[in-house]
C-alpha positions as CSV (number, residue, x, y, z in Angstrom):
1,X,0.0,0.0,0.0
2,X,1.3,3.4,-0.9
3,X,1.6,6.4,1.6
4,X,-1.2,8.4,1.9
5,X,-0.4,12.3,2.0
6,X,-2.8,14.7,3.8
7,X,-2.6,17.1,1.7
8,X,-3.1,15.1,-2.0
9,X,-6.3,14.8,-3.6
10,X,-7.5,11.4,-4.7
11,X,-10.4,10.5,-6.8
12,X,-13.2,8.4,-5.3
13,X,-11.9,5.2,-7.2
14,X,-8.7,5.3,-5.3
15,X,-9.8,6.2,-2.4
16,X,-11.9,3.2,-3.1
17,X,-8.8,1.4,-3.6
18,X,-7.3,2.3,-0.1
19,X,-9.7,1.5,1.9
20,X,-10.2,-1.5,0.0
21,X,-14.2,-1.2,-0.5
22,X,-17.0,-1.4,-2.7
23,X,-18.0,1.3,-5.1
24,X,-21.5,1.0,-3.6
25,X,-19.9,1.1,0.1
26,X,-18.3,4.8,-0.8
27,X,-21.0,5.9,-2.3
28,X,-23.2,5.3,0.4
29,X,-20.1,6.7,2.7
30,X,-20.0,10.1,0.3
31,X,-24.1,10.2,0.4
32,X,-24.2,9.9,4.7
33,X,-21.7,12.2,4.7
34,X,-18.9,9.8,6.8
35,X,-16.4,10.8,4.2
36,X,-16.2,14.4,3.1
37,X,-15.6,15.7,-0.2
38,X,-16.2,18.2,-2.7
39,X,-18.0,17.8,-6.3
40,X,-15.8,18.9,-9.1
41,X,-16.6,18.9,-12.6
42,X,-19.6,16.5,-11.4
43,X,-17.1,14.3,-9.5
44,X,-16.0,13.7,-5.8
45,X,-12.7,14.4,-4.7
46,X,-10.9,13.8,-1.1
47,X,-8.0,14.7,0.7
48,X,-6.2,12.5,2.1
49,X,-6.4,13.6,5.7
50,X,-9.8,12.9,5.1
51,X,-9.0,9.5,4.6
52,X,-6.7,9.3,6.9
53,X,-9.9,10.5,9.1
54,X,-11.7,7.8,7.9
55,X,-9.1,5.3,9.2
56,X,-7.6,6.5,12.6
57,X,-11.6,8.2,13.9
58,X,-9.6,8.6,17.4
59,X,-6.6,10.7,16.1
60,X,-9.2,13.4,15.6
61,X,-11.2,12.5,19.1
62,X,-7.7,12.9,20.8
63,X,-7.5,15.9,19.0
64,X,-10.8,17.4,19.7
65,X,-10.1,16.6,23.7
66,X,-7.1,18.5,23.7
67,X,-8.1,20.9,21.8
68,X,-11.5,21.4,24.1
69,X,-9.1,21.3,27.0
70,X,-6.7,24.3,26.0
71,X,-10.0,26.1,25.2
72,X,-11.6,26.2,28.5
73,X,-8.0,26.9,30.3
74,X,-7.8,29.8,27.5
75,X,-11.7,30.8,28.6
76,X,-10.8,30.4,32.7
77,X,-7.5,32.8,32.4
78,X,-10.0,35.6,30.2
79,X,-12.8,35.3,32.6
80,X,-10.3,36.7,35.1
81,X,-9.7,39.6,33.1
């Protein structure tokens, strides 16, 4: 399998590839919105942090927590202003 890079855009047939599903699988995927992409030219494209989303759904939940965390020490030192 070849690297993916967050920041390269892949078509929905390899992105198909790489996650080693069904076209009807991504499509369904694309239509519930678990994968996000935009419509050019009347076809869906992804980045590849998207898929990297796709696989690893806890990198962004540790991400979001720490995130959320930093924001409320951020909002505790204002509050005191």
């Amino acid at each position: 399998m070849a690297e993916i890079k967050p920041n390269e855009v892949y078509t929905t047939e390899e992105t198909r590839q790489i996650l080693k599903i069904s076209p009807s699988t991504i499509k369904r995927m694309l239509k519930r919105g678990l994968v996000r992409a935009n419509k050019v030219g009347g076809q869906y494209r992804i980045l590849g942090k998207e898929i990297l989303r796709v696989i690893s759904p806890d990198f962004e939940r540790k991400a979001v927590g720490r995130y959320k965390n930093i924001k409320t020490k951020v909002k505790s030192k204002i509050k005191n202003w």
